[in-house]
N, C-alpha and C positions, 0 to 999 in steps of 0.2 A: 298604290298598285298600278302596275302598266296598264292600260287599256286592250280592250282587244285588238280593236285595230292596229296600234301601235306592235302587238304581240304577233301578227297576223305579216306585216308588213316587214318585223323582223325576221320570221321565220323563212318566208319572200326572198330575201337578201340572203340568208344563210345558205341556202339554195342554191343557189347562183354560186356562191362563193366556194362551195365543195364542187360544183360541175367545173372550178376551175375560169369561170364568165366574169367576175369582178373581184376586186378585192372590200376587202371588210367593211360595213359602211363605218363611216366615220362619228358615227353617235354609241357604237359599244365601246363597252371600258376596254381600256388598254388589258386588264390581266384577261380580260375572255378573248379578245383579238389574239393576244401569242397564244394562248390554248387552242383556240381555231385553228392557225397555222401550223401548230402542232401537229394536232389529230389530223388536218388535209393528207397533209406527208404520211403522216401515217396509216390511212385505211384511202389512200387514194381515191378522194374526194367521198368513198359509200358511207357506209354505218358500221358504227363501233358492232363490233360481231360479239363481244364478253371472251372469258377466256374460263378454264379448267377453275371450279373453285379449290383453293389452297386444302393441301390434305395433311399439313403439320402445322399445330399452332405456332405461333411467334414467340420467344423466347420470354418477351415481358408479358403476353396474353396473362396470364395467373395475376401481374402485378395489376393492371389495367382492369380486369373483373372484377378483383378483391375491390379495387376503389371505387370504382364507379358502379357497380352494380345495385349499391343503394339507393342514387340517383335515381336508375331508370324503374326502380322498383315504384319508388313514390310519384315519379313523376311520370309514368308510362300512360297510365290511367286517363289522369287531365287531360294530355297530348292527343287521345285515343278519341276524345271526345270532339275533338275540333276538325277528326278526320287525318290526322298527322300521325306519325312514327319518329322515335329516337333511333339513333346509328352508333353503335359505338364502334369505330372503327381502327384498329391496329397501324405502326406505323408504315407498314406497307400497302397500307389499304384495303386490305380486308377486312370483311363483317366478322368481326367477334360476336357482339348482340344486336337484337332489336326489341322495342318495346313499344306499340302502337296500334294503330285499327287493325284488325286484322285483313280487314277487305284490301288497306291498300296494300300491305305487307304479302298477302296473295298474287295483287293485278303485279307488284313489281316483281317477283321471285325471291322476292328479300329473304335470303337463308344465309346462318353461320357458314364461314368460309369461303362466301361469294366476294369476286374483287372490286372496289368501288372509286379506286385511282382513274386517273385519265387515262392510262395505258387500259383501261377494263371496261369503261363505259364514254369517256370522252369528256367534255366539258361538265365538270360538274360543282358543287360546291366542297365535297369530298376532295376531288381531287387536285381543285384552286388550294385547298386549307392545305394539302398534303406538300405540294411544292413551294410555296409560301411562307408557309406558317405563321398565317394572321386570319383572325376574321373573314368568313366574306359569305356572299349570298351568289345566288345566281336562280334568275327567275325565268320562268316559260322557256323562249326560243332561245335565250343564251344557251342552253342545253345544246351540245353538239348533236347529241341522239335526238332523231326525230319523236322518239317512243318515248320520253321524258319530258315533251315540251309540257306538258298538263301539269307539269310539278314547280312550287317554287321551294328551294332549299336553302339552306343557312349552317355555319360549321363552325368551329372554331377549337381552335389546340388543345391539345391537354399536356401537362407537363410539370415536372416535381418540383421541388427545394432546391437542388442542386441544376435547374435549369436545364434540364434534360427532355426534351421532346420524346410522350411517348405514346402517341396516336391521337387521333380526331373525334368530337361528339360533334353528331351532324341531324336537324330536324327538317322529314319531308313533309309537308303539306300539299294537298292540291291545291291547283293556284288560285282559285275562287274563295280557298278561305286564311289565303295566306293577307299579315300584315306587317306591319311595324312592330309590333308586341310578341313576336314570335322569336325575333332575334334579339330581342331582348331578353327572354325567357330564356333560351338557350346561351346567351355570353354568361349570366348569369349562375345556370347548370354548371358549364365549364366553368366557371371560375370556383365553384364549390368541390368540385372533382378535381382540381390541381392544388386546392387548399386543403384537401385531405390528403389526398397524397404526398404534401409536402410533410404533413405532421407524420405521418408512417416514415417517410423517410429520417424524419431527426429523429423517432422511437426506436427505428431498426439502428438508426448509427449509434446511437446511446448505450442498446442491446448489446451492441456488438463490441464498444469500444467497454461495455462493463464486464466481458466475457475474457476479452483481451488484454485487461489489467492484468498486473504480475502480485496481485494481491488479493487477499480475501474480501470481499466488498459484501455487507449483507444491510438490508435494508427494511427497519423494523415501524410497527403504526404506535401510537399513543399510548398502546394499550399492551406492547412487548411482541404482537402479532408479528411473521414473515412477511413481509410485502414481495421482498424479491432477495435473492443471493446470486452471485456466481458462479462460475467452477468451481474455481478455489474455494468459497465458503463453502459450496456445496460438500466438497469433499474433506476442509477441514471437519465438520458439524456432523459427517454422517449422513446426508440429509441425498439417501435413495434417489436412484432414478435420473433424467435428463433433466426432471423441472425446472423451470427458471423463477420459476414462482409457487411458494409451499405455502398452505395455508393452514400454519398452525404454530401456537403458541414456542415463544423458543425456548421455553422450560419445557419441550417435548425432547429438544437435542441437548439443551445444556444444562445442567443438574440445577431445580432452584431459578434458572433465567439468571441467573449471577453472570457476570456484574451487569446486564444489561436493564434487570431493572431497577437498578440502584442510579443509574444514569440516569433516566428515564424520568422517576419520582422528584432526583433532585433539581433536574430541569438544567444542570450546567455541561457545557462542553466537557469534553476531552481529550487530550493530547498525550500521545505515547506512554501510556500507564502500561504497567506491567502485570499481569492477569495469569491465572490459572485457572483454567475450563475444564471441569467435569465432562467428558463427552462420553454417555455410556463404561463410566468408571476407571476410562482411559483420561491423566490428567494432563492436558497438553499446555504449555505457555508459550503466552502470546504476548507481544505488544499492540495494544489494544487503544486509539481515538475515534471519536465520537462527535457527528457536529448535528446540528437539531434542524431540521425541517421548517422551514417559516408556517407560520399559522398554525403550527401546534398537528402536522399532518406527520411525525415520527423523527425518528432519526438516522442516520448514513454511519454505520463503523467501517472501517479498515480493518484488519487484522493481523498483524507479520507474525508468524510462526518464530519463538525465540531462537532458534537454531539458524535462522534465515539470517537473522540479526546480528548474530554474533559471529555466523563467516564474514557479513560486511564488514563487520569492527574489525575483523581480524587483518583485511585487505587495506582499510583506513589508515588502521593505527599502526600497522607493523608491516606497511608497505608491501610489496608481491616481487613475485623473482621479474627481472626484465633484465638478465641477461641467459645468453645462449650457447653453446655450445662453440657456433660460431664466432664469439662473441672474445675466446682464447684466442690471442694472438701468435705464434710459435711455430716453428717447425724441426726443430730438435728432437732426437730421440726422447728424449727424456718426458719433454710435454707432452709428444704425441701418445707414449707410451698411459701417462696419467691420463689423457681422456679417453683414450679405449676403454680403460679401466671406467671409468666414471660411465661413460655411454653404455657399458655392462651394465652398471648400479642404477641407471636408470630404465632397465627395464623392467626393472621389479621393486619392491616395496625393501628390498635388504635392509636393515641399520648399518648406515652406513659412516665410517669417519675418515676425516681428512686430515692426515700430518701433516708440518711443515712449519717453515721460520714464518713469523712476520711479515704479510705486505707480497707474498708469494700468488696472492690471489683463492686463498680455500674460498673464502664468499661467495667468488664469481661462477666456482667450478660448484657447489652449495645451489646455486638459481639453477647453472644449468643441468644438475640435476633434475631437479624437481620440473621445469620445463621441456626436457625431452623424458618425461614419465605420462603414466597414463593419469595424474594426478594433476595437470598441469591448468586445467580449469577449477582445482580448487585450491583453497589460501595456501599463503606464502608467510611463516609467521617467523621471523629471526629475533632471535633473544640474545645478547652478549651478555654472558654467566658471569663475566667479568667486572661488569659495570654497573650491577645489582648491589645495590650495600646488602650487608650480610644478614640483615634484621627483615630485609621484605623480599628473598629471594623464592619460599614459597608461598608467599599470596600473588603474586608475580605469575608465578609458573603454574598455582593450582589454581589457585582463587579464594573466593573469602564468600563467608554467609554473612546477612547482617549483624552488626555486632560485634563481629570476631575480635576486635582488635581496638583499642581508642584510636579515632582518627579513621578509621574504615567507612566505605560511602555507604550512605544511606540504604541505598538499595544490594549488598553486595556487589562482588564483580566475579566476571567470567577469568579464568586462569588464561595464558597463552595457549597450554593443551587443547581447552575447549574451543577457544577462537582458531587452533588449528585443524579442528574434525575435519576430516573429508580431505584432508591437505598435508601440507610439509610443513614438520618444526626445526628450524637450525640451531642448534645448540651450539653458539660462538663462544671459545674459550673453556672450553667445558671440563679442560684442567683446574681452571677458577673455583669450579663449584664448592660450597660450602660443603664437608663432610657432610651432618644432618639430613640437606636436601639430596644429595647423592643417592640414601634410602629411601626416600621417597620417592627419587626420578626409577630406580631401581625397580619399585613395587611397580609404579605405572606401566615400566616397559614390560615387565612379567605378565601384570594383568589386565593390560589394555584400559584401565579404569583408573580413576582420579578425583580424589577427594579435596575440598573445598575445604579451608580453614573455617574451621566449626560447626563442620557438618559429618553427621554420622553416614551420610549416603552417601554410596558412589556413582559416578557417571560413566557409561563407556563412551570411549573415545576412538576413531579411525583415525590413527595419525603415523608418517613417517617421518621416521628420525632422522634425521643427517648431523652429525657432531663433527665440533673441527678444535683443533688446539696446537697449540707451538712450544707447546708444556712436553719433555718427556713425562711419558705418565707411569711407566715401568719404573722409573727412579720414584714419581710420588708414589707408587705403590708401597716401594720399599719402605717410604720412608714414615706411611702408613697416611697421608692426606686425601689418597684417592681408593678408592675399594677396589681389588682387585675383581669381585664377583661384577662388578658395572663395567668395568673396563672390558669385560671378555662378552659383556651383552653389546655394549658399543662396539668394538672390536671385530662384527661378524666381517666385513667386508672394508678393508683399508685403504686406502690410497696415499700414496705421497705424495705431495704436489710440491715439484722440483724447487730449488734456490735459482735464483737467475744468474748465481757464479756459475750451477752448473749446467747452463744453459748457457752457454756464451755467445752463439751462432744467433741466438735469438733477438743479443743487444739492442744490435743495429733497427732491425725491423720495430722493436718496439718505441725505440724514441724515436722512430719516423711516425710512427701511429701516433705519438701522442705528439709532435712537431702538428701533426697537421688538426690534431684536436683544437689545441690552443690555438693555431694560427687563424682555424677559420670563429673561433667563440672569439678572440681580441681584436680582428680582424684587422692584422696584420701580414707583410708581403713577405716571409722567412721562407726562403726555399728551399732549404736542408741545412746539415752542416760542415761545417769543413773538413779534412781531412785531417788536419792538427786534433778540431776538436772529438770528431769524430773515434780516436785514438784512444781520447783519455777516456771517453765511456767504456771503451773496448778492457781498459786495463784495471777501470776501479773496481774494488772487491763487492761493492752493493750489498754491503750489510741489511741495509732495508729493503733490496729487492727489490718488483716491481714496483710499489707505492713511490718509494726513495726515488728510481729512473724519473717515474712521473712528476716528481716535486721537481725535480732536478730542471727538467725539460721545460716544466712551466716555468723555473723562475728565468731560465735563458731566453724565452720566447719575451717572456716582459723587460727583461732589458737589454735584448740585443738592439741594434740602431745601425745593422748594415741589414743587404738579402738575404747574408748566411751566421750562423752562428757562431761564433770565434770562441777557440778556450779559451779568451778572459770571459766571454761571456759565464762560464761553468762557474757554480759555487766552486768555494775556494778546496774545500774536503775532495771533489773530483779534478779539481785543476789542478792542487800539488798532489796527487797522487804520484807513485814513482811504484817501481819493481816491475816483474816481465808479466806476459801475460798471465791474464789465467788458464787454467786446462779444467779442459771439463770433471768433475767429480762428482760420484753417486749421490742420490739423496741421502743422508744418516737413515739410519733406522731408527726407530721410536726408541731404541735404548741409547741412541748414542748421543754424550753427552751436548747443550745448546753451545753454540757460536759465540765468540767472546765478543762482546760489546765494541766497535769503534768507534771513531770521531766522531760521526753524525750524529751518533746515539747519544753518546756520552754528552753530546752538546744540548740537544732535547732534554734529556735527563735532568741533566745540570741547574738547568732552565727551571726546571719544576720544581726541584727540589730549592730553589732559590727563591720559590715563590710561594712554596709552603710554608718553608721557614717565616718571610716575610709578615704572612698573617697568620702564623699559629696554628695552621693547617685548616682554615676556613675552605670549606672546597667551595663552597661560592663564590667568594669573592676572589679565591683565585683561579677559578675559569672563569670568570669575569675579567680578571686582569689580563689573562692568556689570550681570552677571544676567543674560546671556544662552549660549547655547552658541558654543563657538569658532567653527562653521562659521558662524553667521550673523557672528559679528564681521568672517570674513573677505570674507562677500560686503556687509560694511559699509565695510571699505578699500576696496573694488573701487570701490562707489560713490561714496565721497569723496574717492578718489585717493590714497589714505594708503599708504605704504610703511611698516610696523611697523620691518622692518630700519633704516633711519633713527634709529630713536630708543636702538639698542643702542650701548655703552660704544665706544668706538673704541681699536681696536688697536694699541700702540705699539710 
């Protein structure tokens, strides 16, 4: 402790030093010196005058009482005894609390919302901690106010987890019974009131980030008790009210506590089990994991709602529309015509189907459907009816129970219907369809519901239809392959989606669109094409359409060897091409008879059947030998009429 004299002598100098007569003597610390220089300037050499105390609390005031108010609960007391006060003071420097003698807390004025910064009383240790934000003391005459010298003070920060400064605790004493022990007392205080507040901070971010999972999250003791739930548990389970925390048995919300005390007893994890919950007689399923608590203090489930599950599978396994409306190349009557219609059909739930040849793009026009609808944030599920062998097209399309069938998983499976709830189903080729399933797709469209191979129950389903085919299906009607009663529930709303013969105006633009696809994926320098070449795309018939333009364009891109593309570049089927142009012609109608096969086709065809033959119609091994995956090979029968069976050994 300073002496008097030494105290006396300071005080002396301080004097002098606000009348503006000397500058600072040179034995105070640097941080009280700029403080001094400070407050000169500021109260023109007199005394800190105080200011208005604060009449709205500070924003963190609630967080800074919640924490520390413990503190000065237990340790006001002791403080009180040695003649001293605690401070707890906000990050502007205002009195939030005090806890201490009450004599001196009297002689200072010490009351909530008084300002205790340097800007409010001058030199002090409050308001060193406030600009600083370190430790410090300031004793007797260091106090710019002469009305303070009697006191020696001590402060030091307070501040959370996330290293966030968020006010000062600060201890007065009179100076006769201040020591060394005091500041130590007090670093100590603070450092218990920023270690609390650190722990509130990772319990509120835990809170917050378990509220803000996109999952059921419930958290049970030893003994199948709630410790704590979510939202989502909250509101899967029933479980009343805002609670975060219910205190009561989970055989109160889930009939039995099944399965959770089955987990529990047996003591082992779990990982995405499939479950049904009793909730109040209502039976919901869940995919349900379970992992265990160290030291035997409970366990953490998850919980996915099975309908949650199976949109994702639906998005997974069967891909999502990612083209657009935009996304039609064209500007020909004929296309423009087809997407008005289509941007019609997307603004409502229609059942909708697309005519047309081959390769014309129904798929594309199929996404952009279903993305310019108000469905367009939910699944996307495309089936080719075509590519289905004929023995598993409805456990495919509805689904299966366990059991159903030898060779069926374990657990059943969801149909496509079901992984399309809430969403768009595209029925590709849906000329294909097996008769059989036909009535069954039939019943679904009537009754919005869908039964599971080997199940008596049905499900309701939200789903839109889009069907597309290159089948007339008036002639299969006739000829008795397709039902006419499904054809006129598909049929509500048609579209033809034109041939790119009768598109011609369109040619051009579109091998420039796909000119610059490939040039920039192979990353080569083709910068259009020639005028010779340019001719013969103009004049070939494009049986295949756009797919064909596309194949065509890529295979010129990968071996042309000048800027521009030359008609040797062109396969050989559009390089000898010969006769006049073509003139635009309507799309057929669904009755009129399909386009007769040429070169290209016949040449794929060819191909296939050369390579059925080959292996006895193994369709593995020859989409293996092709290079392509089995299912495409079979929606390649579909479209060339090829029956694989045909080409197996025959039975004698």
């Amino acid at each position: 402790m300073q002496s008097d004299q030494r105290q006396q002598t300071l005080a002396a100098e301080l004097a002098r030093f606000k009348a503006g007569e000397a500058a600072a003597p040179p034995g105070v610390r640097e941080e009280i010196r700029a403080s001094w220089l400070r407050c000169r300037k500021r109260w023109s050499g007199g005394e800190p005058g105080g200011r208005p105390a604060r009449s709205h609390p500070h924003v963190l005031s609630e967080v800074i009482m919640r924490t520390a108010s413990p503190i000065l609960d237990e340790y006001g007391s002791p403080v009180a005894e040695s003649g001293g006060a605690l401070l707890l003071v906000d990050p502007d420097g205002f009195l939030l609390r005090v806890a201490g003698a009450p004599d001196l807390m009297d002689d200072l004025g010490l009351r909530p919302g008084m300002e205790l910064s340097e800007n409010g009383i001058g030199t002090s240790a409050t308001g060193l901690c406030l600009v600083g934000r370190q430790p410090c003391r300031v004793l007797g005459a260091e106090h710019y106010a002469r009305a303070l010298h009697g006191l020696a003070a001590c402060a030091a920060p307070l501040s959370g987890g996330k290293f966030r400064f968020f006010g000062v605790l600060a201890a007065v004493f009179p100076l006769g019974r201040w020591n060394a022990a005091c500041g130590a007392l007090l670093d100590s205080l603070a450092a218990n009131i920023n270690h609390a507040h650190h722990i509130n901070d990772l319990l509120k971010d835990q809170e917050t980030t378990l509220e803000l999972l996109n999952e059921s999250v419930l958290i049970l003791n030893s003994e199948a008790y709630i410790k704590a739930a979510n939202a989502h548990a909250r509101r899967l389970l029933n479980i009343g009210g805002a609670e975060k925390i219910a205190l009561g048995h989970i055989g109160n919300f889930v009939r039995d506590g099944a399965p959770f005390q089955e987990i529990i007893e047996n003591g082992r994890r779990v990982v995405d089990r499939e479950c049904s919950l009793d909730i109040g007689g209502e039976v919901k399923r869940v995919l349900l994991s379970a992992e265990f608590i160290p030291e035997g203090k409970g366990i953490v489930c998850t919980l996915t709602e099975m309908e949650r599950v199976e949109r994702l599978a639906a998005r997974s396994t069967s891909g999502k529309a990612i083209y657009r409306f935009s996304d039609i190349i064209g500007a020909s009557d004929a296309i423009v015509h087809a997407v008005d219609l289509a941007r019609m059909a997307a603004q409502s739930d229609i059942t909708t189907l697309l005519l047309g040849e081959s390769g014309t793009g129904k798929e594309l026009f199929a996404h952009a459907v279903h993305n310019g609808s108000a469905r367009r944030r939910g699944p996307f599920v495309t089936i080719n009816c075509g590519a289905l062998p004929r023995e598993l097209v409805q456990s495919e399309l509805f689904g299966y129970e366990p059991g159903a069938f030898t060779g069926a998983v374990k657990n059943g499976k969801a149909g496509k219907f079901e992984l399309a709830d809430k969403g768009t189903i595209f029925l590709d080729e849906i000329g294909e369809m097996p008769f059989d399933a036909q009535t069954n797709l039939l019943r679904l469209i009537q009754n919005r519901e869908v039964s599971r191979l080997g199940s008596t129950a049905s499900r309701t389903v939200d789903v839109r239809i889009i069907a597309a085919t290159n089948r007339n299906l008036q002639t299969a009607m006739e000829s008795g392959t397709f039902r006419s009663d499904l054809y006129y529930r598909l049929c509500v709303f048609a579209i033809n989606v034109p041939s790119l013969r009768s598109r011609p105006t369109d040619i051009g633009v579109l091998a420039e669109h796909f000119r610059e696809r490939y040039v920039a994926r192979l990353g080569r320098r083709i910068r259009g094409f020639t005028h010779e070449a340019m001719q013969l795309l103009l004049r070939y018939a494009w049986p295949g359409n756009i797919r064909e333009l596309e194949n065509v364009v890529e295979y010129a891109v990968n071996i042309c060897a000048g800027p521009y593309i030359q008609a040797g570049d062109l396969p050989v089927t559009v390089s000898g091409a010969v006769g006049t142009p073509l003139r635009p012609q309507q799309m057929p109608s669904p009755a009129a008879p399909s386009v007769e096969a040429p070169t290209l086709y016949q040449l794929e065809r060819n191909a296939i059947v050369e390579v059925l033959a080959r292996f006895n119609g193994n369709m593995s091994v020859a989409a293996e030998e092709l290079g392509i995956a089995r299912s495409a090979l079979y929606s390649k029968l579909a479209r060339f009429g090829i029956d694989h069976r045909s080409f197996r050994p025959q039975r004698k």
